[in-house]
Structure formats: structure tokens, C-alpha cells
C-alpha positions in Angstrom: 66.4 39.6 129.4 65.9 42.1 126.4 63.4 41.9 123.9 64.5 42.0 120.5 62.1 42.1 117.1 64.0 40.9 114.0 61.8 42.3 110.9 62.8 40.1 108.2 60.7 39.0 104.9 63.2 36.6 104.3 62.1 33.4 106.0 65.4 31.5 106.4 67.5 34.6 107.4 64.2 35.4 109.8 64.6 32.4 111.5 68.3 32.4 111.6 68.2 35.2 113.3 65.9 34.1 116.3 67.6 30.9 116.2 70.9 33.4 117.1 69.7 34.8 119.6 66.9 33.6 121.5 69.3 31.9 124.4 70.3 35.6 125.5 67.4 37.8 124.5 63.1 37.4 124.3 63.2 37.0 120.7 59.8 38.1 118.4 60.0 38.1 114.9 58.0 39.4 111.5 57.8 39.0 107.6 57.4 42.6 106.8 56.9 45.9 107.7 53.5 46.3 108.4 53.2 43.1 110.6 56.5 44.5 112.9 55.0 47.6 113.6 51.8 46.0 114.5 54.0 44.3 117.0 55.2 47.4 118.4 52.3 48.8 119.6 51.3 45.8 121.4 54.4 45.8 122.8 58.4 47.4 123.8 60.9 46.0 122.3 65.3 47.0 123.3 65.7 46.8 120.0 64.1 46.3 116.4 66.7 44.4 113.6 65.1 45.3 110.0 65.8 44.6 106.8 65.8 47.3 104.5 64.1 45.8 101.6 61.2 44.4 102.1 57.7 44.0 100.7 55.0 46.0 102.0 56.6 48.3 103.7 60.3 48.9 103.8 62.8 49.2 106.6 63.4 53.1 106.6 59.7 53.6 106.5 59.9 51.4 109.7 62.8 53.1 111.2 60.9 56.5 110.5 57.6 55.2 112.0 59.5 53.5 115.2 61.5 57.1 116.0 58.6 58.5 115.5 56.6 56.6 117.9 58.8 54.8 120.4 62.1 57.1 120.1 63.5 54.9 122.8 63.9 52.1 121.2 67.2 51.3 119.1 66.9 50.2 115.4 69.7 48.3 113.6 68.6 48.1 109.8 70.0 45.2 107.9 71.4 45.7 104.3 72.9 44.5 101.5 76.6 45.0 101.3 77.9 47.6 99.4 74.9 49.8 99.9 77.1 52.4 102.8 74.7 55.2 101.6 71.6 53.6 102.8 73.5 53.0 105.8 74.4 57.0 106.8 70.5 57.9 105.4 69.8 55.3 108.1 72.0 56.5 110.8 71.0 60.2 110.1 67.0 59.0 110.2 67.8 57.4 113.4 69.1 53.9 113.4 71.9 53.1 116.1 73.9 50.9 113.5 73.7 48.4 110.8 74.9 45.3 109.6 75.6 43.9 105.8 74.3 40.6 104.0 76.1 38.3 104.4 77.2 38.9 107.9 78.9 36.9 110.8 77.2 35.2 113.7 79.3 36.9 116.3 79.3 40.0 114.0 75.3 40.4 115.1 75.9 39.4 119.0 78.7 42.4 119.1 76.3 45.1 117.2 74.0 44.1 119.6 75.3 44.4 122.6 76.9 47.3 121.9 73.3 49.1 120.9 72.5 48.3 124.0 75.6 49.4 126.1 74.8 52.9 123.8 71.5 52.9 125.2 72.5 53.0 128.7 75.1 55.9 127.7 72.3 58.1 126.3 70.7 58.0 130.0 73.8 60.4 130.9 72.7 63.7 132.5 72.3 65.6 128.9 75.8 67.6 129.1 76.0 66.3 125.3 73.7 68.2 123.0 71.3 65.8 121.6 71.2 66.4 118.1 74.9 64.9 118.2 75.2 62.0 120.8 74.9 60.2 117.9 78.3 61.2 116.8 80.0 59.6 119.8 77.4 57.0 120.4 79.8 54.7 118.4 83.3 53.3 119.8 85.1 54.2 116.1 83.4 57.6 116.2 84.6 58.2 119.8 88.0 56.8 119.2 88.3 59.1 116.0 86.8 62.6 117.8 89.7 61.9 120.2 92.3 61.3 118.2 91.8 64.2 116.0 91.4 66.3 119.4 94.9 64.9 120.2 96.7 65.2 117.3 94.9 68.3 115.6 95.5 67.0 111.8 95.2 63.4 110.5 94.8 61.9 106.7 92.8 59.1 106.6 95.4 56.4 106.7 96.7 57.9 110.0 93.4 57.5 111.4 93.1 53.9 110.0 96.7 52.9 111.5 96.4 54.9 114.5 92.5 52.9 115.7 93.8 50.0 114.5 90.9 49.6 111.4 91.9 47.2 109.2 88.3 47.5 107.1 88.6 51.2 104.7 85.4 50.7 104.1 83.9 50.7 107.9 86.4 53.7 108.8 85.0 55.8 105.6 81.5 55.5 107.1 82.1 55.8 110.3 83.8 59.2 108.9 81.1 60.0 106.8 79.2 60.5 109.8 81.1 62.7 112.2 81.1 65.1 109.1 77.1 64.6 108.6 77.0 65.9 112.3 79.4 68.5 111.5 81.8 67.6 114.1 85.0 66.6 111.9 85.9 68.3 108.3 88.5 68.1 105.4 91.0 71.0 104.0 92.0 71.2 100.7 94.0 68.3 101.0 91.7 66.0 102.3 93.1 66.1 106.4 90.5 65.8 108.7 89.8 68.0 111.8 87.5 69.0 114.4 85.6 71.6 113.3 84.2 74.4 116.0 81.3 72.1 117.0 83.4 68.8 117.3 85.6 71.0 119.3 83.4 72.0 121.3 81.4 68.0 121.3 85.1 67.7 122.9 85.1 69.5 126.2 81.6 68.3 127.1 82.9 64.8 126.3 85.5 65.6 129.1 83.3 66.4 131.2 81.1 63.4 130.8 84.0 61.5 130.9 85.5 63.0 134.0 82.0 62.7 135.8 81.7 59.1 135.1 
């Protein structure tokens, strides 16, 4: 079983949370900051969930502190919705992915298990320079890196069609992203494409791919 640590200062969300998961994970939880980090060095956790807001210490200063300490371990930060922003500073800090308030039971069980199936891609021979498997680390990301290697040129609505996104909002961060990783840019008319690097993120996906 993996260990998870939900950091939560909201009691009832806290325990809602374990009460999700414990029967497939070893679940720890704590009301702050402070207290989950305290956690961590007694112990290593798969993954951390954190809120981003909290008393004490807050969860980017977590996510900061964790990367910083225990780079293995995968962070999904927990956020208010609407707040997409906090999200990519997240993702660029480190964080593998995030989830909004109010969110969906199976909604957390999918995040989750696909942090973890990221985790086990990242143990890949490095052909994938590091500073970007976090570009591809994501099945939206991949699917979009691919697409736009096929087809060259796409406006956003062909890119929402064509992977099937019925949620703007999701695709527009997801994008948001690949270009904060230089890997996909806009022209003057707002079409997305692979720049240089994403080209080039391409081929050694290939080969990743094709070694598989």
C-alpha cells in the first residue's frame, strides 16, 4: 500500500479525505503546515495532498520545503476553484497536480492514481531532459504535444474537440503549462505550435515511447 499525508486545517474536509482513502492507501493526516512537515521527516510519504491556505504555514511554502527536502515525493495542492494561477505557480514550484474546492470523490481517487502512475514514468532511463518531464508528465499535456506534432497548427477549439475536453477551463491550464515549459507557443493569431524545444521534447518522446 502507499502512504499518503493529506495536510488539511479544515477539520471536516481533513477527515473526509482519510475517510476517502484509507481502504486503498496508509493514510496520515495534519491541521497545518508546520505539523505535516514535522510528519515528513519522521517519515516517507507517495504523496502529500495540501491545502493551499492554511494557518501557520501555507501550502506552497510546504510544496517548497517538501521539493526541497524529499524531491521524490509527489505533492497535489488543494485550492479553491477559480484560483488556475495558484495552480501553474504550483505546478512550476513542483506540485504533480491539483484539485479545486469543491471537488468529486472519484475526482481525488483518479488524481491520485495517476500521480502515482507519473511517478513510475519519471523512473525512465532520463532520455527526457528533466527540467521538462513535467510537461508530458500529464495525459492532456501528452495528448496535446502529440497532436500539435501531428497536425503542425491548431486553435484552441481544435485542440479541445480533437482530445475530447469538454472543460475550457482544464484545457487552458493544462496549455498554460506546455508554454511555461516552452514546449508549445502562439502566432499572431493565437494558433498553437511546437516550438524548437517541444519539437525536439518530441523525438525523445519517440524514443521513450518506442523503447517501452
Amino acid at each position: 500500500m502507499k502512504d499518503i499525508l493529506v495536510i488539511e486545517d479544515d477539520e471536516k474536509m481533513r477527515n473526509g479525505l482519510v475517510e476517502i482513502l484509507k481502504d486503498e492507501y496508509h493514510i496520515e493526516s495534519a491541521e497545518n503546515g508546520q505539523s505535516g512537515l514535522d510528519k515528513l521527516k519522521k517519515k516517507d510519504f507517495d504523496i502529500v495532498l495540501t491545502d493551499l491556505i492554511m494557518p501557520v504555514m501555507g501550502g506552497m511554502e510546504v510544496l517548497r520545503e517538501i521539493k526541497h527536502t524529499k524531491p521524490k515525493t509527489s505533492v497535489i495542492i488543494i485550492t479553491a476553484f477559480g484560483t488556475i494561477e495558484n495552480a501553474v505557480d504550483a505546478i512550476k514550484v513542483g506540485a504533480s497536480d491539483y484539485i479545486t474546492k469543491p471537488f468529486k470523490i472519484d475526482e481525488i481517487q483518479t488524481k491520485i492514481r495517476k500521480v502515482l502512475a507519473e511517478a513510475e514514468f519519471e523512473k525512465v532511463p532520463q532520455l527526457l531532459d528533466s527540467d521538462v518531464i513535467k510537461a508530458i508528465s500529464n495525459p492532456i499535456r501528452k495528448n496535446t504535444l502529440k497532436l500539435l506534432d501531428k497536425s503542425g497548427k491548431l486553435k484552441f477549439t481544435e485542440i479541445k474537440n480533437a482530445l475530447k475536453i469538454d472543460d475550457a477551463t482544464k484545457l487552458s491550464f493544462h496549455l498554460r503549462i506546455l508554454k511555461s515549459y516552452d514546449v508549445i507557443e502562439q502566432d499572431s493569431d493565437k494558433i498553437y505550435m511546437l516550438t524548437p524545444s517541444g519539437k525536439k521534447l518530441m523525438e525523445n518522446l519517440k524514443r521513450v515511447d518506442g523503447a517501452a
